[in-house]
N, C-alpha and C positions, 0 to 999 in steps of 0.2 A: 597217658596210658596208665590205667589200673598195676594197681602193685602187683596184683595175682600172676597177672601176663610177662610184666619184668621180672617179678622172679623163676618163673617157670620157662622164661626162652631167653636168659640174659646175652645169647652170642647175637639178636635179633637186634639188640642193644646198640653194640659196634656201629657206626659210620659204613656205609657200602665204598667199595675202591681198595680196601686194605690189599698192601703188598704181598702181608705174609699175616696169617691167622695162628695163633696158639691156644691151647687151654691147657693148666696145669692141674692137677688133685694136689693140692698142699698138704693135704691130711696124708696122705702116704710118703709124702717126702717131708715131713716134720717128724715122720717115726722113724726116721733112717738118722745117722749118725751125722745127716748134712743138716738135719734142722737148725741148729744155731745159728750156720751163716744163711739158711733159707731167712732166716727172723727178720737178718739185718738189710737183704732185701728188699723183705715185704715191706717194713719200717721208712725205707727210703723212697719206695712208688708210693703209700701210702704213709703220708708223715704223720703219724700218731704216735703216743705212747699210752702208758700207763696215767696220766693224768687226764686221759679221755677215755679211759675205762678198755681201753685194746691191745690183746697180746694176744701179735701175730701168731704163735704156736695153739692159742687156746681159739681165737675167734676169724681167720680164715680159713677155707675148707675150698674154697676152688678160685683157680681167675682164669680168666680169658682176654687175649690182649690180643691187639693190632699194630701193623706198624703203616704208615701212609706216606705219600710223598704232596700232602696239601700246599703249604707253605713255608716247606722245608722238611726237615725228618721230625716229622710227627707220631706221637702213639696214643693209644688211649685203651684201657682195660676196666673190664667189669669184674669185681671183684665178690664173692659169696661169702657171706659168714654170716656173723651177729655185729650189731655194733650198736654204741650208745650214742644216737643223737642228740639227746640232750646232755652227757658231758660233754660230747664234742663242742655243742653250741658254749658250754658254759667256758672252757677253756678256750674256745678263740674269744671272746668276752673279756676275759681277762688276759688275754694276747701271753697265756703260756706256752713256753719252748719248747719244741717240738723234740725229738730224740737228735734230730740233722741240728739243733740250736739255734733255730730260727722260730721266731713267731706263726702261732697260727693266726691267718685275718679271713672274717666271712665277710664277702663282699654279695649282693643280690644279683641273678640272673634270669629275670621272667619271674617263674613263682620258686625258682631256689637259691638257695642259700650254695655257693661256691667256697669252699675254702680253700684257701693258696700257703702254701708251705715255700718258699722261695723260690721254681721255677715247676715245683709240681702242684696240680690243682688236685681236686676230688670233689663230689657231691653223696649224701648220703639218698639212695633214691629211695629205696625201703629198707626198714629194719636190716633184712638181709642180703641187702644187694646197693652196691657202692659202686660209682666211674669215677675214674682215674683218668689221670693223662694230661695234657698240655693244654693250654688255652683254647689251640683252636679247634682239636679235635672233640673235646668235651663241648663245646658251644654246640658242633656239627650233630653231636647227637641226643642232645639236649633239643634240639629246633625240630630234632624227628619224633625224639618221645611229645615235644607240644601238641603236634599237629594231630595226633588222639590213636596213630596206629604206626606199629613195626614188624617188622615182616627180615626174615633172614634173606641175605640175595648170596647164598652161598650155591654152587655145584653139588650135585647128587652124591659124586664120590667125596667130598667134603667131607659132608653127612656122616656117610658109610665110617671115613674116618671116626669122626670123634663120636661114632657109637660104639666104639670098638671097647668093652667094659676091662680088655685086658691091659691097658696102656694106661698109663700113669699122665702122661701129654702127650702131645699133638701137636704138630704144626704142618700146617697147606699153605698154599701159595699160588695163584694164575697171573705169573707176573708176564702174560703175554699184550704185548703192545706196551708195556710201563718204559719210557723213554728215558725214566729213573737210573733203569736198572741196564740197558745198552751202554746209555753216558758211562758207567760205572766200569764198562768192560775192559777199557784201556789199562786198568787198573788191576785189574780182579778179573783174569781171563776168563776163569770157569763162568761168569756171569752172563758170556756173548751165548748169547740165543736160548738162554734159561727160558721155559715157560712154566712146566711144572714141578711142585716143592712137596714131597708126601715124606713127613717125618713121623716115626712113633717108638715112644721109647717107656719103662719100667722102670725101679729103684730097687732091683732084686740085684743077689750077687753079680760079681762081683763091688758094686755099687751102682751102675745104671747101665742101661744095655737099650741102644739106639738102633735102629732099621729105617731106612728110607730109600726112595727113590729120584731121581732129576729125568723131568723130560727134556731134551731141545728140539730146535727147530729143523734140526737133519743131522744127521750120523757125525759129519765134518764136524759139528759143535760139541755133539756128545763124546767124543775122543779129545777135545781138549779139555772137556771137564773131567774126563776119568784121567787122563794125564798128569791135570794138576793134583788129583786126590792122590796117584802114585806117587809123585815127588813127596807130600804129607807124607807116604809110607816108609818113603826112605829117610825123611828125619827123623821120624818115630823109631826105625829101628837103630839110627845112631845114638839119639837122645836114651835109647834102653839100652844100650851098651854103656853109654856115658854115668848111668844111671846106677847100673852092676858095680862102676867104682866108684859109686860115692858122690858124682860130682854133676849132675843133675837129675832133677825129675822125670820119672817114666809119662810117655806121650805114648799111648796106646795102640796098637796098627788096625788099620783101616782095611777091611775085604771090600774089593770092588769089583764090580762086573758090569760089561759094555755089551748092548745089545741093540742097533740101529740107533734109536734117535735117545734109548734109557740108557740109565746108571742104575744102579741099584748097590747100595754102599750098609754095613755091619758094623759094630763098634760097640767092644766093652770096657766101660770106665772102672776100674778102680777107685775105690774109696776118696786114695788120698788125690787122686788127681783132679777126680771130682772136684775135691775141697778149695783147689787150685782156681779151677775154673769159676766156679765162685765166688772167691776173690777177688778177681776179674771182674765178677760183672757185681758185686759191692762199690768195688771204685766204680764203675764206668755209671752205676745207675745214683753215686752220691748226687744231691740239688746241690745244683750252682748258687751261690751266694751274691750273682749278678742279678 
């Protein structure tokens, strides 16, 4: 596939099957006060530094990720900015250390060049369009861009989503029939009979402000997912009492509303709670060293 095509439809990019679809504007959440820990993020799905010519704050500007249930919990993300392939190449050459402290190594995949950062991969596909992700899911759509055409297999309200020019990100979901995600319900109630996932959310005061909705499969299910988001509500308003003295972090309260088989749920983050959550997902998105 022509460069021109991958950078003009990189969601087209993605593997078809994905659980859950997002895309982020990095550029407006790099001008908010969460840049710093957005950095160490980006740094860790895509292991670069500064001796491959890449700084997250200056040379990403959007990603779109997946998550799948391939071979186990798989992701993979297309990434938009600038980036310099030929430092990249020269530094896994010289197998310099990545920001994670691991070597970069390029190993060959068909006609590219793969490079692996200790459990995360990436390819650079054009100047300004880079995939990310794990072994297997970067092969899966690597073998689609081969075959010479990509085509998006999203739903129409997808679409509508991530046209929406007022929303900072986005995330959808058709997790109907995903046997994933039933498995999982024993667990994670609100998950039994999940099918649809409409997230959209901005980086305006008070630091990000999230709206969405959950479909299920009938009313009975949609009442235990707004049940378990009321429970959230009530330790959110304990944890901000607990908060008033000193002695932990505010968790933000949740508006929910139940209407047949929908949810439809509101949330505004605070700065620092924000920062909290990103935190969270610094450790959880560090490469394993296995």
């Amino acid at each position: 596939v022509d460069a021109t095509t991958i950078d003009s439809d990189p969601i087209a990019v993605l593997p078809a099957g994905a659980l859950l679809i997002g895309q982020l504007d990095a550029r407006a959440l790099f001008a908010t006060a969460l840049g710093g820990h957005v950095a160490r993020i980006a740094t860790n799905v895509v292991p670069l530094g500064q001796e491959s010519n890449f700084v997250p704050s200056r040379d990403v500007h959007r990603i779109f990720g997946a998550t799948y249930a391939m071979q186990g919990a798989d992701f993979c993300a297309v990434v938009q900015g600038t980036f310099d392939e030929a430092a990249i190449g020269r530094a896994a050459q010289a197998r310099v250390k990545t920001p994670a402290g691991v070597p970069l190594i390029a190993t060959a995949y068909g006609d590219n060049t793969l490079y692996t950062a200790a459990n995360v991969g990436f390819v650079v596909l054009t100047p300004q369009t880079l995939l990310s992700g794990n072994e297997t899911c970067m092969r899966r759509a690597l073998d689609r861009l081969r075959r010479g055409r990509i085509e998006r297999s999203l739903a129409p309200w997808m679409h509508e989503l991530f046209d929406n020019e007022k929303a900072d990100f986005v995330m959808v979901g058709d997790l109907t029939g995903q046997v994933v995600v039933e498995a999982t319900a024993s667990s994670f109630p609100f998950l039994g009979g999940l099918r649809l996932v409409r997230v959209l959310g901005n980086f305006r005061e008070p630091g990000a402000n999230v709206v969405g909705s959950l479909t299920y499969r009938d009313s009975q299910a949609a009442g235990v997912g707004a049940q378990t988001i009321n429970q959230l509500q009530q330790v959110a308003a304990f944890a901000s009492l607990l908060s008033m003295l000193g002695l932990a972090p505010t968790i933000p309260p949740i508006t929910v509303a139940q209407q047949g088989n929908d949810i439809a749920f509101a949330v505004a983050i605070d700065t620092r709670s924000a920062v909290m959550l990103l935190e969270l997902l610094v450790q959880v998105s560090q490469p394993s060293m296995r």
